[in-house]
C-alpha positions in Angstrom: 170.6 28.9 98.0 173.9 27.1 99.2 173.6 25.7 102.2 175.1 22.0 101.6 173.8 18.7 101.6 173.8 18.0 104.9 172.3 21.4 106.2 169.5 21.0 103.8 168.6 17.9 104.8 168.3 18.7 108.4 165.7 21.4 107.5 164.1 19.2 105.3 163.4 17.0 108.7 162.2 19.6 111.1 159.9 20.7 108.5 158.4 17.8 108.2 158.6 16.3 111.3 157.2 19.0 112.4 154.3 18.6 110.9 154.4 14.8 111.1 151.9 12.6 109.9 148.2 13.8 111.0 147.5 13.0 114.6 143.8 12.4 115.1 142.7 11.2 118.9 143.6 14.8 120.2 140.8 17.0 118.0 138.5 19.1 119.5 135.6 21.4 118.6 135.5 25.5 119.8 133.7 27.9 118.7 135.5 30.8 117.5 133.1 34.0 117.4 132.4 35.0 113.5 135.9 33.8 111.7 137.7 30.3 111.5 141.5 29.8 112.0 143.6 27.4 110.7 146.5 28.2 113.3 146.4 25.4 117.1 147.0 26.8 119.9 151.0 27.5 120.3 152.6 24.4 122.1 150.0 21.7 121.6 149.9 18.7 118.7 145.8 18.3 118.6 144.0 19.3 116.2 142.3 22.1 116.4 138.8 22.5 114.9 137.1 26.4 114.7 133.3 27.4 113.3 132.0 30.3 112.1 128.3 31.6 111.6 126.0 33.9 112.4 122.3 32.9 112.3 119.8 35.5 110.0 116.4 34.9 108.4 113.3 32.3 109.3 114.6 28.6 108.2 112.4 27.8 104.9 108.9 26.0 105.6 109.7 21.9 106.1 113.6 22.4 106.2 116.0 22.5 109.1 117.1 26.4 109.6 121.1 25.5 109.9 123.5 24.5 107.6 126.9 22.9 109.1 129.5 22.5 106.7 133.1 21.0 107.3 135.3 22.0 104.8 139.3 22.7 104.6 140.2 25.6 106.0 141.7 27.8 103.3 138.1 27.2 102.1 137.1 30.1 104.1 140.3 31.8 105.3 143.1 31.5 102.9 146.0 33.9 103.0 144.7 35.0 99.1 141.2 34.6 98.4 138.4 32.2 99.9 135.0 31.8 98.8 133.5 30.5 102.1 131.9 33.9 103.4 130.5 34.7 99.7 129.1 31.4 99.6 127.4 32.1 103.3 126.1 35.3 102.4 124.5 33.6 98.6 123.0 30.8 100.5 121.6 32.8 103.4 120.0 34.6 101.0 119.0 32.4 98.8 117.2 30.3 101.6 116.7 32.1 104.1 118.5 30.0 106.3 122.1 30.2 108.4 125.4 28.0 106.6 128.0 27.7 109.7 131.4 26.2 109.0 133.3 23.9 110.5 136.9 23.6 109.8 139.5 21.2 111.4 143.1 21.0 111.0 142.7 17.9 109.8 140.2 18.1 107.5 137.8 14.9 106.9 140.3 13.1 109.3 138.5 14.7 111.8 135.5 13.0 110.8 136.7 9.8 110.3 137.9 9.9 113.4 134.9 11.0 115.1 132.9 7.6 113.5 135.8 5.3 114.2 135.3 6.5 117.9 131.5 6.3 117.5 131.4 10.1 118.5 128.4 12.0 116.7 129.2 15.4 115.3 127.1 18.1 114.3 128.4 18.3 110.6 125.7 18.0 107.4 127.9 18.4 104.3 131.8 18.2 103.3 133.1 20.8 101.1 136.4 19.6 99.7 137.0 15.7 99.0 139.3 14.3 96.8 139.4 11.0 95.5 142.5 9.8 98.5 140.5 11.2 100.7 136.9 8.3 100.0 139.9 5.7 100.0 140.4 6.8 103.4 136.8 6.5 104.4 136.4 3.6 102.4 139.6 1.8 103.7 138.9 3.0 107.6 135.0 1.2 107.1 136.4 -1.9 105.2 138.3 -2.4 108.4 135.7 -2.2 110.3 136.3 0.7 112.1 133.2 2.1 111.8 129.7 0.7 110.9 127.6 1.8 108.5 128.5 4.7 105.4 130.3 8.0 106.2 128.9 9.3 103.5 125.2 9.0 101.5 125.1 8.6 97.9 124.1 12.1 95.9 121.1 10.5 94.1 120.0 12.6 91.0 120.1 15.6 92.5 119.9 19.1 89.7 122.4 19.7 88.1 124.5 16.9 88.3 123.9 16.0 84.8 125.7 19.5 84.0 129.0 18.2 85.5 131.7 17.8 82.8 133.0 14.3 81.6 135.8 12.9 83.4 135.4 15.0 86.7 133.5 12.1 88.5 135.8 10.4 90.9 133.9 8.6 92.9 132.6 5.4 91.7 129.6 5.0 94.6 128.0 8.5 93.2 128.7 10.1 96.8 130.8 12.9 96.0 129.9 15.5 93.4 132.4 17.7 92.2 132.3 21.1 92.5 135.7 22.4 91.0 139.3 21.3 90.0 142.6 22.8 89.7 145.9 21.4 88.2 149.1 21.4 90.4 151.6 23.2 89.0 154.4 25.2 90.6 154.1 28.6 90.9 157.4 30.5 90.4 158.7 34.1 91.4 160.5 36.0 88.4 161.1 38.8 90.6 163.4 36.9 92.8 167.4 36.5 92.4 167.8 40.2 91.2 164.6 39.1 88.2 167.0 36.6 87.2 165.3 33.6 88.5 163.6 30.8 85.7 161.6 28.2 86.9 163.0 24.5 85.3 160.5 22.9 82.8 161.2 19.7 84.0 161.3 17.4 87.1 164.9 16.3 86.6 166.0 20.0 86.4 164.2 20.6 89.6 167.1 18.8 91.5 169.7 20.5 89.8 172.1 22.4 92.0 171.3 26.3 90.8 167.6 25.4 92.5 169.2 24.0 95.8 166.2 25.5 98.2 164.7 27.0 95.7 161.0 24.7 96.3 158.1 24.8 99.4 156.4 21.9 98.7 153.6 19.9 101.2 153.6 17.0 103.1 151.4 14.8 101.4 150.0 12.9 104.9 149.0 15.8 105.9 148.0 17.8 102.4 145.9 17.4 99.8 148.5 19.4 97.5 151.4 17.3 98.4 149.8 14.3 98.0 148.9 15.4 94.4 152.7 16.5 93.6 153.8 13.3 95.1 151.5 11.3 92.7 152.8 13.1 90.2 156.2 12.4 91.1 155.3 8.6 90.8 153.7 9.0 87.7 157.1 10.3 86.1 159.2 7.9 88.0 157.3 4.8 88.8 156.4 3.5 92.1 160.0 2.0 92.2 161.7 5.2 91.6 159.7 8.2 93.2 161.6 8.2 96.6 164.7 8.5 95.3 163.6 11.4 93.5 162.1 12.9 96.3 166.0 12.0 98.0 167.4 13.7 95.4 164.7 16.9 96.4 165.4 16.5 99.9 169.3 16.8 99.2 168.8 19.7 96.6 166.8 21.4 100.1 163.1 21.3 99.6 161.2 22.5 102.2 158.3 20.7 103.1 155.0 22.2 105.2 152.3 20.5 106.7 149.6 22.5 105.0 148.8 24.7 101.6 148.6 27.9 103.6 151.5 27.8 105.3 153.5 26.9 102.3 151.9 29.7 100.0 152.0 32.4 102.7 156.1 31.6 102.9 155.9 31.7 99.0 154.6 35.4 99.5 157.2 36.4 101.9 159.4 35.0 99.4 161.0 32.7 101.3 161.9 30.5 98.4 161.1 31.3 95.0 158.6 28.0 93.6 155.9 26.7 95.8 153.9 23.6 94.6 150.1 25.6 94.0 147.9 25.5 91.4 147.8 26.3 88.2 145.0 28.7 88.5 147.2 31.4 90.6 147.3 34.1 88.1 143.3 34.2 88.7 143.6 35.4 92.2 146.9 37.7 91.2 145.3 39.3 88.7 142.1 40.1 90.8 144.4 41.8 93.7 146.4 43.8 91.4 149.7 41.7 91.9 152.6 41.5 89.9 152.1 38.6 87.7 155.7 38.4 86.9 155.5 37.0 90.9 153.2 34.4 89.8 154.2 32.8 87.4 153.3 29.0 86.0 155.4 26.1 85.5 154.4 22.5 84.2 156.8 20.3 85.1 157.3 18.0 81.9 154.1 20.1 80.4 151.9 18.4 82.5 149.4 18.9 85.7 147.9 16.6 88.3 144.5 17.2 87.8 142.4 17.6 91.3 138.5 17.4 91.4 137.2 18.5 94.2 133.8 17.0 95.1 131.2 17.6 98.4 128.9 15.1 100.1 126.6 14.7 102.4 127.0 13.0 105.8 124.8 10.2 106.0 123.8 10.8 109.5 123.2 14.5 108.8 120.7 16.2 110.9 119.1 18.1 107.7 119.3 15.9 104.8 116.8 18.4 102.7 119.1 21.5 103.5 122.2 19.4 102.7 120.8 18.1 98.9 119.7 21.6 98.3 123.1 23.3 99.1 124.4 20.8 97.1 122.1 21.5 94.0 123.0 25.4 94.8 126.8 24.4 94.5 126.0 23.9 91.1 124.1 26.6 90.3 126.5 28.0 87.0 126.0 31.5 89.0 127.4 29.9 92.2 130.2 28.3 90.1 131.5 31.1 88.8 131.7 33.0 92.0 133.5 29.8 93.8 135.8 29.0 90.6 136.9 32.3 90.7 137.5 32.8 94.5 138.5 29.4 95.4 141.0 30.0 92.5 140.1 27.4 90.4 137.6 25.9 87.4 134.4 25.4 87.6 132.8 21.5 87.4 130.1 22.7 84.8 131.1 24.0 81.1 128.4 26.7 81.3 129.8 28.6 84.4 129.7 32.4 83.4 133.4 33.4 84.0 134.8 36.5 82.8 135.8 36.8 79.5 139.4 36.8 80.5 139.3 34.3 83.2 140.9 31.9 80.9 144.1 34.3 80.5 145.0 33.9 83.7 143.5 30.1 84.3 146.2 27.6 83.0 145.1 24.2 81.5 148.7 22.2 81.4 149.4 20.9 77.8 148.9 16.9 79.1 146.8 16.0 82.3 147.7 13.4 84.9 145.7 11.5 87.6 145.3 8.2 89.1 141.8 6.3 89.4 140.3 5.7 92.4 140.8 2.1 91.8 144.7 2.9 90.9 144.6 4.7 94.3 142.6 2.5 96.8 145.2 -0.2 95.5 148.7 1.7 96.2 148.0 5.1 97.6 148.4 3.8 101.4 151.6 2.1 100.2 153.1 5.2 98.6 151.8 7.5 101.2 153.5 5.1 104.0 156.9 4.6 102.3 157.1 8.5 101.8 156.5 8.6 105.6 158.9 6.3 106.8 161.2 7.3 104.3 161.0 11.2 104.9 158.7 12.0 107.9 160.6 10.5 110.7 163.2 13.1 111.7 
């Protein structure tokens, strides 16, 4: 917790140059027997992209018999809980038909990529946008990189109607959402002899008695980084958040490429925060941890709030089977089971959570977001000043 300036912000560096800013040309597909991996191969910079399935049942009468679904990959292999092989094993059932993921290290870049190429790909459905992530898509196809939509709009599909008010993010009806979670930091009390207080604000964060204290994400290559960088620039302005973000990096941050890398250092206790989710105390409480090691800080009582929505691909090879997985996503059954193992809450009011699932699940006092019009107007401008600012050591 004392290494100086000048050591701190040469780790800063490797960690993020390490991870850099997602390189997309190099991705490949392989399968990968039953489970998917988030880890490349040891001394290469491609992405790596792994599947996992395994075919049961008859395919229902008029439907295609497989599912493919590209999602994130903690989605299905998190170092905590996932709810990717609970949600196989519901739908499966439930239709008789096989769900097999797809899950590259660089998430819907991979996709992108794959249009911009004019490469097919095998996927149906995306588990896991965001609204930065459609700006992407949108930006990339306004450019003309690619012709004709990624995505197809939802259409009134059932249960849509259940979705609560102001989860909707994206304004051409594509994505539905399916959860959301607050960022938050999650903070060890155990740590520093069960000494250690998280700060309660973002100014105290770069105080001296948390010098490497933080594991934060590097938000070109994370959908939780991104979020705690907006955040940052909604607390200091878009002329102000990279010098806060300076004063992190010389207070000795440590910034990951991914969630799961970040949050399995967290639980080696490598540093005592981690920029997470507000919702951690759900997963803690369900393994029997220590909540005292998971506890919940709101910097300046607040939380960037992050829908998660899913879509289908508009060139999908089973259309039918993608709308009704869809419709099963929102089953309030099925959004219990993923809210509580993807660690977050539900996108319908009527989900039937336990009754002391909101103990543990953390709603920040105020919640913070940018539109998607706010965001397809500055977030490649933020993202790009962050990188050339922070990402090129």
């Amino acid at each position: 917790m004392t290494d100086t300036n000048g050591r701190s912000r040469r780790r800063f560096l490797r960690a993020v140059g390490a991870a850099g800013v997602a390189g997309l040309a190099g991705c490949s597909a392989e399968p990968a027997g039953d489970e998917a991996t988030s880890e490349p191969p040891a001394g290469t910079d491609d992405d790596q992209m792994t599947t996992a399935g395994t075919t049961t049942g008859e395919p229902t009468e008029s439907m295609a018999d497989t599912l493919v679904v590209a999602t994130y990959p903690p989605f299905v292999n998190a170092p905590s809980t996932s709810p990717g092989a609970w949600l196989k094993e519901e739908f499966e059932s439930a239709f008789d038909a096989t769900l097999v993921y797809q899950t590259p290290d660089s998430e819907l870049n991979y996709y992108i990529e794959r249009a911009v190429q004019g490469v097919d790909f095998e996927a149906d459905v995306y588990v896991g946008l965001d609204t930065g992530q459609l700006i992407d898509v949108d930006g990339q196809r306004g450019e003309g990189q690619f012709t004709g939509p990624l995505f197809a709009e939802a259409g009134a599909i059932e249960g849509l109607d259940a979705v609560r008010d102001g989860l909707q993010f994206d304004p051409q009806g594509r994505a539905v959402p399916f959860d959301t979670g607050y960022v938050s930091l999650v903070w060890n009390a155990t740590m520093d002899d069960g000494e250690f207080v998280a700060p309660e604000t973002f100014e105290e964060l770069t105080q001296s008695e948390f010098a490497d204290d933080l594991i934060a994400q590097n938000p070109t290559t994370s959908t939780t980084g991104e979020a705690f960088m907006l955040h940052t620039i909604d607390a200091f302005g878009a002329d102000g958040y990279l010098d806060y973000w300076e004063r992190l990096q010389d207070n000795g941050v440590t910034v990951l490429g991914n969630w799961s890398d970040s949050y399995s250092a967290y639980l080696n206790e490598e540093a005592p925060m981690v920029v997470s989710y507000s919702t951690d105390q759900v997963f803690a409480s369900a393994e029997g941890q220590d909540l005292d090691k998971h506890q919940i800080r709101f910097l300046n009582d607040q939380g960037y709030a992050n829908p998660e929505g899913m879509a289908r691909f508009a060139d999908s090879d089973a259309p039918r089977l993608a709308e009704a997985f869809m419709e099963f996503m929102l089953r309030p059954e099925i959004q219990a089971g993923i809210a509580q193992r993807n660690v977050a809450f539900p996108a319908i009011a009527d989900a039937p959570l336990p009754d002391d699932y909101a103990q543990y699940a953390k709603q920040p006092p105020e919640s913070v977001t940018f539109t998607y019009d706010e965001l397809e107007a500055n977030l490649g401008t933020w993202t790009d000043q962050w990188a050339r600012r922070f990402a090129g050591g």
